[in-house]
C-alpha positions as CSV (number, residue, x, y, z in Angstrom):
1,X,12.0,83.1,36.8
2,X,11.8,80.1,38.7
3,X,13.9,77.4,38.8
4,X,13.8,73.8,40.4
5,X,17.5,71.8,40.7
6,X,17.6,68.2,40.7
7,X,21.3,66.8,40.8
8,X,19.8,63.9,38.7
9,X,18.7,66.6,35.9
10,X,19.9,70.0,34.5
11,X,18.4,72.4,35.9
12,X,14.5,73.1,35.0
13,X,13.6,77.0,35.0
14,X,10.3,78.2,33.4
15,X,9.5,82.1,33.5
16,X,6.4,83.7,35.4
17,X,4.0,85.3,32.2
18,X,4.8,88.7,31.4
19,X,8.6,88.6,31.6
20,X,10.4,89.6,28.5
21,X,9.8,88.2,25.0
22,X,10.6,84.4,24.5
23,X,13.8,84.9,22.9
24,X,15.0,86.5,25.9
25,X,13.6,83.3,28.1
26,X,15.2,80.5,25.7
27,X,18.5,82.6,26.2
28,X,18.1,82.4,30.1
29,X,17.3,79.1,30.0
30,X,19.9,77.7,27.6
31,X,22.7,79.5,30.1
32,X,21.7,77.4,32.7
33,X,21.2,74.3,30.8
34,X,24.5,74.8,30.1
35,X,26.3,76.4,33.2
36,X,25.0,73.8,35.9
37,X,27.3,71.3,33.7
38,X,30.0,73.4,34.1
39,X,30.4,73.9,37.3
40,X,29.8,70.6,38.3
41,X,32.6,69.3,35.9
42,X,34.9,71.8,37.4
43,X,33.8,70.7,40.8
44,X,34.5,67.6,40.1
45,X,37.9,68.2,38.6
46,X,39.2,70.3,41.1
47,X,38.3,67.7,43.7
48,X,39.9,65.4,41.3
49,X,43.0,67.3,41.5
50,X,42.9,67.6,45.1
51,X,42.7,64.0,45.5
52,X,45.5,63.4,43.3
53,X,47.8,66.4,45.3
54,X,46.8,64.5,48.9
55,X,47.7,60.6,47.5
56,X,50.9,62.2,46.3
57,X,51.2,64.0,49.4
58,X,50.8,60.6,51.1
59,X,54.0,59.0,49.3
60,X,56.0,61.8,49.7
61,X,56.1,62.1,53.4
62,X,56.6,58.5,53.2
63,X,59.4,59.2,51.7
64,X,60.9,61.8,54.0
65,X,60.4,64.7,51.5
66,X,58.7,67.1,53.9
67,X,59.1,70.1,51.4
68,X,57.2,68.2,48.5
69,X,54.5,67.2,50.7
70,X,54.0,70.8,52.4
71,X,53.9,72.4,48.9
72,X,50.9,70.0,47.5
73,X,49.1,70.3,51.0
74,X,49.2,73.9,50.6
75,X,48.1,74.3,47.1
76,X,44.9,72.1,48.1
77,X,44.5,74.2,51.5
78,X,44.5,77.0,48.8
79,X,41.4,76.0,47.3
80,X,39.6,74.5,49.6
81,X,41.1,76.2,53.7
82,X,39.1,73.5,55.4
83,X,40.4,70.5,53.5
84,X,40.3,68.3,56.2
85,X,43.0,65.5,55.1
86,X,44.8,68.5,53.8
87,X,45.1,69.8,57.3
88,X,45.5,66.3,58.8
89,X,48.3,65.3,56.4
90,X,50.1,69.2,57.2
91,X,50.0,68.2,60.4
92,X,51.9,64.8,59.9
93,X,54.6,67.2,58.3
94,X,55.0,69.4,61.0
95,X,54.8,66.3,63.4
96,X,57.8,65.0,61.5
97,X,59.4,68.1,62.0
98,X,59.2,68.0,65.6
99,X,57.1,70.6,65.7
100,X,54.2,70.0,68.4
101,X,52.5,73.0,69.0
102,X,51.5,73.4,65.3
103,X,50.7,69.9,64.6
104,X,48.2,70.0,67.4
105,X,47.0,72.9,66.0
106,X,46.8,71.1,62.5
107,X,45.0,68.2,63.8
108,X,42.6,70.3,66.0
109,X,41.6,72.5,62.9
110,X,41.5,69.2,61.0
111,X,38.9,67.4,63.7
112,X,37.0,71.2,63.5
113,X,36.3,70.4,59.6
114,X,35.7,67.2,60.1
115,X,34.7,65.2,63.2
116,X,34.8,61.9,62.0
117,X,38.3,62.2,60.5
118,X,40.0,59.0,62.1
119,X,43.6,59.8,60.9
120,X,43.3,63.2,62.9
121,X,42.1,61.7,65.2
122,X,45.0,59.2,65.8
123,X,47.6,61.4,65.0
124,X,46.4,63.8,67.6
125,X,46.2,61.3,70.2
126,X,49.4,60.1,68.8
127,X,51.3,63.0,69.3
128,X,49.3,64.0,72.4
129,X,51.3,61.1,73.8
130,X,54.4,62.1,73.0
131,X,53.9,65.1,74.7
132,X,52.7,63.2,78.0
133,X,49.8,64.6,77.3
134,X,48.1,60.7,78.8
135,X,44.7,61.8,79.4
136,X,43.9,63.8,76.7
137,X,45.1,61.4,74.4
138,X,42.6,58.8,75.9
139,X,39.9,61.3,75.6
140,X,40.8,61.8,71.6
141,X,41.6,57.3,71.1
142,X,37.7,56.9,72.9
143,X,36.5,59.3,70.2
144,X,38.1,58.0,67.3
145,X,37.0,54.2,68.8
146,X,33.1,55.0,68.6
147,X,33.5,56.2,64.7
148,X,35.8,53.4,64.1
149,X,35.2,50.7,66.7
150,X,36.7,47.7,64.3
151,X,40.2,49.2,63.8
152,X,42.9,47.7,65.2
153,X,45.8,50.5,65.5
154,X,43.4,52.2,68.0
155,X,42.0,49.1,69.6
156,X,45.8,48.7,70.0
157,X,46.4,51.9,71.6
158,X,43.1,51.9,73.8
159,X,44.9,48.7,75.7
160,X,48.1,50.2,75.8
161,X,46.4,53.4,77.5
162,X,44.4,51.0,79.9
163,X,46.7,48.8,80.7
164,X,49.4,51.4,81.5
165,X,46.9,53.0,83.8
166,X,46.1,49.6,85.8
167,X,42.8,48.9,84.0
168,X,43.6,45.6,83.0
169,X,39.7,44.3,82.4
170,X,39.5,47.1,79.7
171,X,43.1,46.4,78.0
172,X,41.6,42.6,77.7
173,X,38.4,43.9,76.1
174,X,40.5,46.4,73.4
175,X,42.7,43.6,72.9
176,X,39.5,40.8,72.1
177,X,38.4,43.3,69.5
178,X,41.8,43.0,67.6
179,X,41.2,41.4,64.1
180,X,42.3,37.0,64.7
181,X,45.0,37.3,62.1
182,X,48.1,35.2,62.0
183,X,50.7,37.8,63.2
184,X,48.3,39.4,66.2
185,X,48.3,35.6,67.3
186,X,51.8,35.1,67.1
187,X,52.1,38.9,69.1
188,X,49.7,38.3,71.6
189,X,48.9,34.4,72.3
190,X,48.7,34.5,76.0
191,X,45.9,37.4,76.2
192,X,43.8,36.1,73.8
């Protein structure tokens, strides 16, 4: 049997000559008419479900309940091990519960799934600087600045890095690509 997949389409099978009667072909080809829906529909709600388990996640950290949050990040890091925001978020958890060591580890394994994760990427840098950790931490803000060049929490950080390190021009050029809202004026008039 052969069979061509388009995402667009069910699957399209048609049987070489010769192979069992057509009966036998019809019932091939109705299981996978059928089966590709399936397990697209359960992909889909599974991933549905994850979603769901990381936005609650979300507001229960927010909310200080650590607990909650680990439980729903493990049941997605269940299904799916390499769950990047899964990993990212469990590392926000242990972060909060000053635990270093594994929230590196977290964010590390996070960046592994995913390289373009920003929020690991912050939150590694983050907590890099906690742990004096200065260079490092610049290393990890200059990669998360060339995925997300236009966002201002690591702009923000880039200058304080630079700045604290005597590189003044560089602070002034992080600083420039701050969004020109109201409350940035009012926090930084004289540099820009």
């Amino acid at each position: 049997m052969q069979c061509s997949i388009n995402p667009e389409k069910p699957r399209h099978c048609r049987t070489a000559p010769a192979q069992g009667t057509r009966l036998q072909n019809a019932a091939v080809l109705l299981v996978l008419f059928v089966a590709v829906p399936q397990v697209q529909a359960q992909t889909r709600k599974s991933a549905d479900i994850n979603f769901s388990r990381l936005a609650e996640a979300v507001k229960v950290i927010g909310q200080g309940d650590l607990r909650k949050a680990e439980s729903l990040l493990n049941s997605v890091l269940a299904e799916s091990p390499s769950d990047s925001d899964a990993l990212n978020l469990l590392g926000v958890v242990r972060a909060h519960e000053q635990k270093p060591a594994e929230a590196e580890r977290l964010f590390r394994r996070a960046l592994a799934a995913s390289a373009k994760n920003i929020g690991a990427h912050v939150n590694l840098g983050k907590l890099l600087l906690t742990m004096n950790r200065t260079s490092e931490a610049l290393q990890i803000f200059r990669l998360a600045h060339r995925l997300a060049p236009e966002r201002a929490e690591i702009n923000l950080d880039l200058a304080t890095l630079s700045a604290d390190s005597g590189d003044y021009q560089r602070a002034l050029e992080y600083l420039r690509l701050l969004p020109r809202s109201a409350g940035h004026r009012r926090l930084l008039p004289v540099v820009l």
